[in-house]
C-alpha positions in Angstrom: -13.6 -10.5 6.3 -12.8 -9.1 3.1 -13.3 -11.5 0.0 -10.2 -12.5 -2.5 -11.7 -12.1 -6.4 -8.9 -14.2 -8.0 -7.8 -17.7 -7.2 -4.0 -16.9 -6.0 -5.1 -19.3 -2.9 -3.9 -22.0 -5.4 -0.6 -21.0 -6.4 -0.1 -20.4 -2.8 0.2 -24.4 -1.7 1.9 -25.5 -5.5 5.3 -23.9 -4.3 5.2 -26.3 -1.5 8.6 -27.5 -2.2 10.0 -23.8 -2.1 13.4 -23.8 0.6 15.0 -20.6 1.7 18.6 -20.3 1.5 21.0 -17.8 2.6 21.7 -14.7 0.6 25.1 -13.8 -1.0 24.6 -10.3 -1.4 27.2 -8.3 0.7 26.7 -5.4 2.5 29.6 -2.5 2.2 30.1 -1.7 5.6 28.3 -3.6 8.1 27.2 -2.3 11.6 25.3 -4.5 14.0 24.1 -7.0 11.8 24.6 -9.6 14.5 21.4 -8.2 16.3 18.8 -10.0 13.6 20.4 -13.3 12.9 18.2 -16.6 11.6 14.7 -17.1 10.6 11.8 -15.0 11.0 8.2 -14.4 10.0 8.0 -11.1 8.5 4.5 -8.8 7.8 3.6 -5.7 6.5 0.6 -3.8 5.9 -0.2 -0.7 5.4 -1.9 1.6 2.6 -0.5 3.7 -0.5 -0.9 7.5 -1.2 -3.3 6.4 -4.1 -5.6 4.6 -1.6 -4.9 1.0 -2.1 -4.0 -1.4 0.6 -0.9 -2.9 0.7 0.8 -6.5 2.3 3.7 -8.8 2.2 3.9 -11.9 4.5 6.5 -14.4 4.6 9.9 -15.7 6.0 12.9 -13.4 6.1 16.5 -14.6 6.9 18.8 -12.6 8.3 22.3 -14.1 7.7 24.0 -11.7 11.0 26.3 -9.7 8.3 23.5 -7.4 7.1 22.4 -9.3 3.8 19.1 -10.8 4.0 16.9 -12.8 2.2 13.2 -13.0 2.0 10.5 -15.3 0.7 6.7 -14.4 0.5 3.9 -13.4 -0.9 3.2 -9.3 -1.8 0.1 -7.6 -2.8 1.0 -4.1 -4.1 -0.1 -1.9 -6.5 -3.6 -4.1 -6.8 -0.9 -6.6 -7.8 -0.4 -9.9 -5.6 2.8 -11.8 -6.0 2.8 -15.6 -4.5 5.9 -16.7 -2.8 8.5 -14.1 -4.4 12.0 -14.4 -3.5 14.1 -11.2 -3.0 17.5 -10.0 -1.6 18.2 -7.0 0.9 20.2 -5.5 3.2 20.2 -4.1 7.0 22.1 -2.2 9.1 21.8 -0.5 12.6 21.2 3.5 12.8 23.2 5.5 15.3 20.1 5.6 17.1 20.3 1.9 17.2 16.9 1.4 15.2 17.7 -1.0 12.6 17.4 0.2 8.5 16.0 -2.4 6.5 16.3 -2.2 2.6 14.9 -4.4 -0.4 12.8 -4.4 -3.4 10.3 -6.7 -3.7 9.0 -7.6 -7.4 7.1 -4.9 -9.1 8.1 -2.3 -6.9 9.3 0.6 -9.0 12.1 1.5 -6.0 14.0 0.1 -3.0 11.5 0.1 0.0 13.0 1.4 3.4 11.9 0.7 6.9 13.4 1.2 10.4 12.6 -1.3 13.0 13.3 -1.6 16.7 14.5 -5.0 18.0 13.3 -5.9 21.6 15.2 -9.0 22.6 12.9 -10.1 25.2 10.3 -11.1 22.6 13.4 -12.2 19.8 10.6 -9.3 17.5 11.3 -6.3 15.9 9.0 -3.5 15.2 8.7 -0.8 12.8 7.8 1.8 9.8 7.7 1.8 6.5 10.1 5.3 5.8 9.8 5.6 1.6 7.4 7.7 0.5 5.5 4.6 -1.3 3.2 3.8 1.4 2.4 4.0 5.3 2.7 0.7 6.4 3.6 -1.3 9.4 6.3 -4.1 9.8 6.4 -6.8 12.1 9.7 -9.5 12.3 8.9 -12.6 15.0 11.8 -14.6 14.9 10.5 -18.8 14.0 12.6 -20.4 16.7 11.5 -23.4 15.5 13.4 -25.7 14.3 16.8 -24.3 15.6 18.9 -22.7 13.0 20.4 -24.4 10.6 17.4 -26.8 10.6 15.3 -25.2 9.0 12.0 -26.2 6.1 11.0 -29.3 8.1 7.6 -27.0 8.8 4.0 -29.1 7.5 0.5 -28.9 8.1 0.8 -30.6 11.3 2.8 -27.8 12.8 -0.3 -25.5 12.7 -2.7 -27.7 13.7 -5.2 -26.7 16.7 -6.9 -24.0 17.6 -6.4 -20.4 16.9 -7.8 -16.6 17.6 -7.0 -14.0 15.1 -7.5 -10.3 15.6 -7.9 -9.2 11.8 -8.0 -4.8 11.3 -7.1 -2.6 8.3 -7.7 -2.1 4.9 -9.5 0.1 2.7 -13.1 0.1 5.0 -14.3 0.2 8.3 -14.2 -3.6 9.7 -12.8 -5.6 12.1 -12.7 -9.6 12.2 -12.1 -11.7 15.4 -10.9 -15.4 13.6 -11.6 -18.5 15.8 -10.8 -21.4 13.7 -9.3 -25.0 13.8 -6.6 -26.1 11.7 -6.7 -30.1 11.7 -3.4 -31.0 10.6 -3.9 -33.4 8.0 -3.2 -34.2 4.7 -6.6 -35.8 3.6 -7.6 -33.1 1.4 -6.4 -34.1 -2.1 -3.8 -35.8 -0.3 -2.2 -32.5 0.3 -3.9 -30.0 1.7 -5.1 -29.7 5.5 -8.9 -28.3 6.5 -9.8 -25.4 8.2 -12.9 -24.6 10.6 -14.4 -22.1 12.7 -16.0 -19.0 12.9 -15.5 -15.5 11.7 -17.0 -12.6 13.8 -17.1 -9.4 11.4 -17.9 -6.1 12.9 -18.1 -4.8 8.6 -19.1 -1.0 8.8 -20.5 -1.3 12.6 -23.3 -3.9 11.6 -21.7 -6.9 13.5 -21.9 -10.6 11.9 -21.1 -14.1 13.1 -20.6 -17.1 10.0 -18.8 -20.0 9.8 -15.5 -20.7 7.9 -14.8 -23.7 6.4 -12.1 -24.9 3.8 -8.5 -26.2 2.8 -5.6 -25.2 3.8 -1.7 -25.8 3.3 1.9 -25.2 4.5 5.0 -25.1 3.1 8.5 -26.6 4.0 9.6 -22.8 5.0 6.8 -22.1 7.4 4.7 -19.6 5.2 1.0 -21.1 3.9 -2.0 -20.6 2.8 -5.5 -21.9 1.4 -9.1 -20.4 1.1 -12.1 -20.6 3.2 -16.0 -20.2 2.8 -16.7 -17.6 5.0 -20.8 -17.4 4.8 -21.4 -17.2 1.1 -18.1 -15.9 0.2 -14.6 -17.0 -0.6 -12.1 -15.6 1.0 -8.2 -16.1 0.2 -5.7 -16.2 2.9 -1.7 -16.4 2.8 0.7 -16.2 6.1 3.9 -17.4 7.8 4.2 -19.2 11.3 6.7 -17.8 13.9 7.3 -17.9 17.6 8.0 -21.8 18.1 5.0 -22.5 16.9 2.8 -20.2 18.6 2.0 -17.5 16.7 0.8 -16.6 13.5 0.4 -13.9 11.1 -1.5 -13.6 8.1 -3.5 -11.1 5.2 -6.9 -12.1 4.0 -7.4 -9.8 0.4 -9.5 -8.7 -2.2 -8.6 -7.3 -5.5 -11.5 -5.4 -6.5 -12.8 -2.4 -8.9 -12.4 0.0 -5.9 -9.0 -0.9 -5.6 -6.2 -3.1 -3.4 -8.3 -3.9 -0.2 -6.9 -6.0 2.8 -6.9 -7.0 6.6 -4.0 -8.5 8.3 -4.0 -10.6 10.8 -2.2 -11.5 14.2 -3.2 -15.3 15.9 -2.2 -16.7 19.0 -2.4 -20.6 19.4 -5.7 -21.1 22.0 -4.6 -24.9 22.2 
């Protein structure tokens, strides 16, 4: 579990009131942009040709006429941006792989990837395809609430049990998350707890600790919060998808060695 140096974990849960709405950007000539259409968790990781790591996690909304819109937090550049909001576009390849384009703050051009939507799983999968990094990206549509509905998402909606497979970054380590999200607003009168335990396998010495620490969601379905993982802090910021079953996630650390990362897939235990 890699440890966060800077205390973004707050900003995080103040934009609690932060809504998504549908872009107005236009797209010039629009083909297939009815195959992405609504909500959906969106993450990215991946590294830069300088060495740093590199992640953004949030919602994206894809308004079926190749404009979208996305909301979330980006660490590039050893830079880490809290709930940005950006406009982009899409459109389908004669391949029929799906070119997604947008500029996320601080980003000195327009990043590229192409995706591959599978249906079955309402998910689309892909590669970053600009020369700025290698990355991964990974679109679960929300499902929940139906469209239309959307920002009625709380602490409640992750709370139970969770395991998180946790991989990349600058080092050799791997993380298996088991933790409990209670649900509740009795921190502050905001904020949620988290518990559980983090098994680290951190340059093949393997580690178990406990986490512990608060936690919150926003309207939109993307949260965060920080935990005390052993004697560390670590920072965390993510976006729920899949009706409520899934998660996904980056736990960070801004160092002197550079942009360092691990991002994180869960799936709800009970």
């Amino acid at each position: 579990m890699k440890y966060w140096h800077t205390p973004f974990y707050l900003t995080l849960i103040s934009f609690a009131g932060v809504g998504l709405a549908a872009p107005s950007v236009a797209h010039a000539t629009c083909t297939g942009g009815a195959t992405l259409s609504g909500y959906y968790g969106l993450e990215i990781s991946g590294q830069t040709p300088a060495g740093t790591g590199k992640f953004l996690n949030g919602v994206v909304y894809f308004n079926g006429t190749c404009a979208l819109q996305v909301t979330a937090t980006v660490g590039e550049n050893q830079t880490v941006n809290s709930f940005v909001t950006f406009l982009g576009t899409y459109n389908t390849n004669p391949d029929n792989t799906i070119a997604i384009t947008f500029t996320p703050p601080g980003a000195p051009a327009p990043e590229t990837y192409n995706v591959v939507f599978t249906p079955v799983f309402n998910e689309a999968l892909g590669i970053e395809t600009d020369s700025s990094a290698t990355a991964s990206i990974d679109i679960k549509a929300q499902l929940y609430p139906a469209w239309g509905n959307h920002n009625v998402y709380n602490n409640a909606s992750i709370k139970g049990t969770w395991a998180a497979v946790c991989s990349g970054g600058l080092g050799i380590d791997s993380d298996l998350n088991y933790v409990t999200f209670d649900g509740s607003n009795s921190v502050s009168g905001v904020y949620g707890n988290v518990t559980g335990i983090n098994d680290s396998n951190d340059q093949f010495a393997f580690a178990a600790v406990p986490v512990a620490g608060p936690y919150g969601v926003n309207p939109n379905g993307t949260f965060g919060g920080y935990s005390v993982v052993g004697a560390a802090t670590v920072g965390f910021s993510g976006v729920i998808d899949n009706n409520l079953n899934e998660i996904q996630y980056n736990v960070s650390t801004a160092g002197s060695t550079g942009f360092d990362y691990e991002s994180c897939i869960a799936k709800r235990v009970k």
